[in-house]
N, C-alpha and C positions, 0 to 999 in steps of 0.2 A: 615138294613138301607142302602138302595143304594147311591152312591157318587150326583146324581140328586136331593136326599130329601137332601142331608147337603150343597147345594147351597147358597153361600153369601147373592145373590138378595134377596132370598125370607128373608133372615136377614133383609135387606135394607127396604124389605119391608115393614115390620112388625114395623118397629121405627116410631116414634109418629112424625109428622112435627108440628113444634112449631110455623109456621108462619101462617099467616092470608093468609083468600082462594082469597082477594083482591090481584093483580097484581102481583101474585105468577106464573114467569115465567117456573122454571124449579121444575122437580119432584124431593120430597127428594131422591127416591132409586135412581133416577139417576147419581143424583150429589155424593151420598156416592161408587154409583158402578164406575165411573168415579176415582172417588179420589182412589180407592182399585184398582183399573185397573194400573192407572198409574204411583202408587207406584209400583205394581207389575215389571215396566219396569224402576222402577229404577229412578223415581221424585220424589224428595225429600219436595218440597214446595208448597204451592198452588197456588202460581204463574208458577213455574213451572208444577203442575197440568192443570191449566185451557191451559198454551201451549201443552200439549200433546193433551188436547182435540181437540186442532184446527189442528193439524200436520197430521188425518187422513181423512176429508172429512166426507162429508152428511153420509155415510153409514152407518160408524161405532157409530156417534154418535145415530142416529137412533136406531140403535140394544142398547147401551146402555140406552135407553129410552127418549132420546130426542125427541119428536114430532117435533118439529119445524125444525129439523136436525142440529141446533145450540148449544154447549156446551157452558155452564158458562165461565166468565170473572173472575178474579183472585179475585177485592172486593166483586161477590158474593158467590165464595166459602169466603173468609173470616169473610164473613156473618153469613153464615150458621155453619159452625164449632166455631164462636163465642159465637154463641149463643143454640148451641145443646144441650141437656139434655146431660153430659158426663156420668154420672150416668148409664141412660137405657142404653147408646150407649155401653158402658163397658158390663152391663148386659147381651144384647142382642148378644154381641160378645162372652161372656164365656160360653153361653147357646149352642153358636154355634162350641165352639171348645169342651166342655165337648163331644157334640154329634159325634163330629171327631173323641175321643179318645176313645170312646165307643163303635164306629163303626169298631174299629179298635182292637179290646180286644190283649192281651198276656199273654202267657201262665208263665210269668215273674211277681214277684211283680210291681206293677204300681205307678210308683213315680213321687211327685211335689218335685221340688224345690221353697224354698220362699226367694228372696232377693229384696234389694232396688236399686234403681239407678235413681239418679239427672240427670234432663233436663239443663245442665250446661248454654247453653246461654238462655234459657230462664229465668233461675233463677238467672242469673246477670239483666237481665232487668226489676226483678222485680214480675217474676210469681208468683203468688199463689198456691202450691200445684205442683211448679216443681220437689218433689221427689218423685218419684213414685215406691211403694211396688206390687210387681208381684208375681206372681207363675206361672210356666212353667212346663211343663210337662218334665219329662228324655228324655221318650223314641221319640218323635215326636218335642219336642221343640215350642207344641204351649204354648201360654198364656193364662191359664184357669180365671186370674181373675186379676185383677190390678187397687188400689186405689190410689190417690194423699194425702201425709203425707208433715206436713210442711217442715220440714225436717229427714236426718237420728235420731236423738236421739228421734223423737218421733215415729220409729218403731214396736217399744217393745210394745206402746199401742193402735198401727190402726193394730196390723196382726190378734187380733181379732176378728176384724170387719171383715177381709180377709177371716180369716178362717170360718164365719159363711155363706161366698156365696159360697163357694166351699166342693163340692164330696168327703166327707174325708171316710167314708165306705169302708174298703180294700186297704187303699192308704196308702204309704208309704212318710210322711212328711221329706224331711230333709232342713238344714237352717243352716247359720253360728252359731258361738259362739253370737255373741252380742241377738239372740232372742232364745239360751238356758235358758229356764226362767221356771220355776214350771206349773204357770198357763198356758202358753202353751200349755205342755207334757201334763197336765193334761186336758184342752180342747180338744185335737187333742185322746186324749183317750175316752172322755164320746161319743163321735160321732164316735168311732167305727172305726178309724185311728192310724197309728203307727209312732213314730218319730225315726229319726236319727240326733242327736246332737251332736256336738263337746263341749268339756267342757275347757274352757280359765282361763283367772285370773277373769273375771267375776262373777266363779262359783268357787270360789279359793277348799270349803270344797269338791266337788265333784271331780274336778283335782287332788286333795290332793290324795284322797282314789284310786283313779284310778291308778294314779304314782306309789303310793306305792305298788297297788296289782301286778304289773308287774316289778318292780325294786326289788321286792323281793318276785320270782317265789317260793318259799318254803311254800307262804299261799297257793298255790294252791291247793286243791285235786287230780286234773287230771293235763296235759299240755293244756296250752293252744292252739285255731287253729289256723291253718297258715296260711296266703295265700301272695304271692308275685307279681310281677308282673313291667316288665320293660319298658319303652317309651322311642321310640328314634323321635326326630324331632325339630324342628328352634335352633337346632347346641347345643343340649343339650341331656342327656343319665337321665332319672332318672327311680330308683328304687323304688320302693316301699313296704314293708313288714306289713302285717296288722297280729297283734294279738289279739284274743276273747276270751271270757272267761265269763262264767257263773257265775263265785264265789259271788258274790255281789249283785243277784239277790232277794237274802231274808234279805236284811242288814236297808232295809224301806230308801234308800239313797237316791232316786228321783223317781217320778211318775212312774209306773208300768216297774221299768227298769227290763229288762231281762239280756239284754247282756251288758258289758263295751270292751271298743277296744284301742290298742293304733298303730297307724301306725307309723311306721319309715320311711321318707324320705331322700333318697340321690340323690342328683342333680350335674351331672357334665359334665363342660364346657368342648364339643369335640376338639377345638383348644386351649385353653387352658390347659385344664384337670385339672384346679381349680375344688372343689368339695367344695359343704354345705351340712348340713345334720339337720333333724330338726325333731321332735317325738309330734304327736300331739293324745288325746285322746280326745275320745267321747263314747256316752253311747245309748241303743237303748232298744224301746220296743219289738223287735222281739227275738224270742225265738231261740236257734240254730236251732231247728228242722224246722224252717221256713228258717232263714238267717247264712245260714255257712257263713265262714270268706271270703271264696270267693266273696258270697251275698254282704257282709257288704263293702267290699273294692270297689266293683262295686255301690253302692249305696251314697259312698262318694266322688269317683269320679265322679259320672254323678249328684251331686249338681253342680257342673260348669258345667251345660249344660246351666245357666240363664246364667252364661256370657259366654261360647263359643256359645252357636246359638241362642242367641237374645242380652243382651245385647252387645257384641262386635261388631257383625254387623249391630244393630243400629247404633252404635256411627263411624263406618268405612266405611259398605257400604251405610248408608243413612244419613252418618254425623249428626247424631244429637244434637252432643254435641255444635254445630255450630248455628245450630237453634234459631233464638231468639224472635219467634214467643211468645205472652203472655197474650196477653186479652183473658178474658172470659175461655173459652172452650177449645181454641183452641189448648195449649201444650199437653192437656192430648186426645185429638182427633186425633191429628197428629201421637201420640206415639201410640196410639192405633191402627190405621190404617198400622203403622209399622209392630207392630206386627201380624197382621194380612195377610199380604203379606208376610212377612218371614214365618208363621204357614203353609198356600198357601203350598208356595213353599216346603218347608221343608216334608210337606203330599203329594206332589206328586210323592219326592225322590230325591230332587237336597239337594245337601252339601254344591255345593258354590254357593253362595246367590248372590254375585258378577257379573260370570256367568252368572246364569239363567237371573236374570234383562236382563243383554245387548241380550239373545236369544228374551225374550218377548215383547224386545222394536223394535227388528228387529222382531217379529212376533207379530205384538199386538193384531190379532184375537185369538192367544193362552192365553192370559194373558185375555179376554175377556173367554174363555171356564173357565177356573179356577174358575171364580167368578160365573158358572153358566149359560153364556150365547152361547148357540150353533148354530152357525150362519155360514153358508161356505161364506165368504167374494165375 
């Protein structure tokens, strides 16, 4: 699949326009390629949207499908995102990044992460379904699928629903403690998927058995495996030490667990040289032969990849905790189209998301190619 078939527009395309063919001034794909454009450059609102569209002249609006060579005004993007199926639009967008990440194979196990994250000012104002449960890819950091739950406590019974639109075949599921849950592990198993779970007070009998199998190495058969591993950076040294162990594989403890693990953290402040230290365990379906301790520690750190490369830079470089957009559609369109442009980016090989915006805003024929559209200005 060449980078020309996995094109946004022809996404844009393909989404259903909800409006009547009566006085219907602008084309859906345009207005959605417009709002993906000029998020790409670092707009955050659709007010701000519809000003980007006017900042470049007849041309560009042209190439993004405006016949008239006129972009939309702020209340009719507000229109449209209000009243958008968010549903297909989510849909049509997971369809489109599964096919990025397919296109893109590794010779590595291929891992989601699934967590939640609140549209903070929209959910002061009132939204409906400002919390929203995602899954992100490790390696690429797009957003393979993302529903609106009322809130966090009702996680545990929309991921689901999550998990039945998403590519669970060969993937490797990991998730906090709070959606270490039986019927999970065991869903994420009938479809042919493997979990990496942390086990909390949530899970008190399965923490129990875990603690004890490593608090007193003497059950063991063999030693357990090792692996370590140090970080330095924003004025902090931390360690980290992961141990695996098969022992507990045939004990019927939790859904097809093979391996349990418990990591030791130590964190210490460079100018200070205060130190904490904290030991957290978790349990997985993969077998050693699949995921040595190395595997396994690389797999629990790049669960924070939903908040290191989307959530955090939602909420930083396109402030959206600030947002307090809320009628209809429009928070869970807006977030959507976030991620969308970070995914963008993130596939083309930029890290700071920051950065590239202000490049594509100083080049908006470039942030115009990304979405598909090739055009020499």
């Amino acid at each position: 699949m060449t980078r020309s078939s996995l094109a946004l527009t022809e996404v844009f395309s393909a989404i259903p326009d909800f409006r009547q063919a009566r006085g219907k001034r602008y084309p859906l794909p345009a207005i959605l390629a417009l709002a993906a454009a000029a998020m790409l450059c670092g707009y955050r609102s659709y007010s701000a949207i519809a000003e980007w569209g006017r900042n470049y002249g007849q041309a560009l609006a042209t190439a993004l499908g405006f016949n008239n060579g006129k972009t939309p005004c702020a209340a009719t993007l507000h229109m449209v995102f209000r009243h958008l199926d968010k549903r297909r639009f989510e849909d049509h967008l997971g369809r489109w990044a599964e096919a990025v990440l397919s296109a893109t194979e590794t010779a590595d196990l291929e891992a989601e992460a699934i967590d939640g994250k609140s549209l903070r000012g929209s959910q002061k104002q009132g939204a409906i379904g400002a919390h929203l449960l995602s899954a992100v890819s490790h390696r690429l950091g797009l957003t393979l699928g993302q529903l609106p739950v009322p809130d966090k406590t009702n996680e545990i019974s929309a991921v689901n629903e999550l998990l039945s639109e998403l590519i669970l075949k060969g993937r490797v599921i990991t998730m906090d403690a709070l959606l270490t849950q039986r019927k999970l592990a065991e869903a994420i198993l009938r479809r042919g998927g493997d979990y990496v779970m942390i086990a909390k007070d949530n899970q008190p009998e399965l923490r129990k058995w875990i603690k004890a199998l490593f608090d007193e190495p003497l059950w063991l058969r063999e030693a357990p495996r090792v692996s370590e591993s140090l970080g330095l950076g924003h004025g902090r040294i931390e360690k980290r030490k992961l141990q695996a162990s098969s022992a507990l594989a045939d004990h019927d403890l939790w859904p097809g667990l093979q391996q349990v693990f418990a990591i030791e953290r130590e964190v210490t402040q460079a100018k200070s040289g205060k130190s904490s230290k904290e030991v957290v365990y978790g349990c997985t379906s993969l077998s050693s032969e699949r995921a040595s301790a190395e595997v396994l520690l690389k797999l629990v750190r790049g669960h924070w990849t939903i908040e290191n490369k989307s959530h955090w830079v939602r909420d930083v470089t396109y402030d959206e905790d600030r947002s307090q957009v809320r009628k209809g559609s429009t928070p869970q369109v807006m977030a959507a189209l976030r991620n969308t442009a970070i995914g963008l980016l993130r596939w083309s090989g930029e890290s700071n998301i920051a950065a590239a915006c202000r490049r594509c805003a100083a080049q908006p024929w470039a942030a115009l190619a990304l979405i598909g559209i090739h055009i020499t200005p």
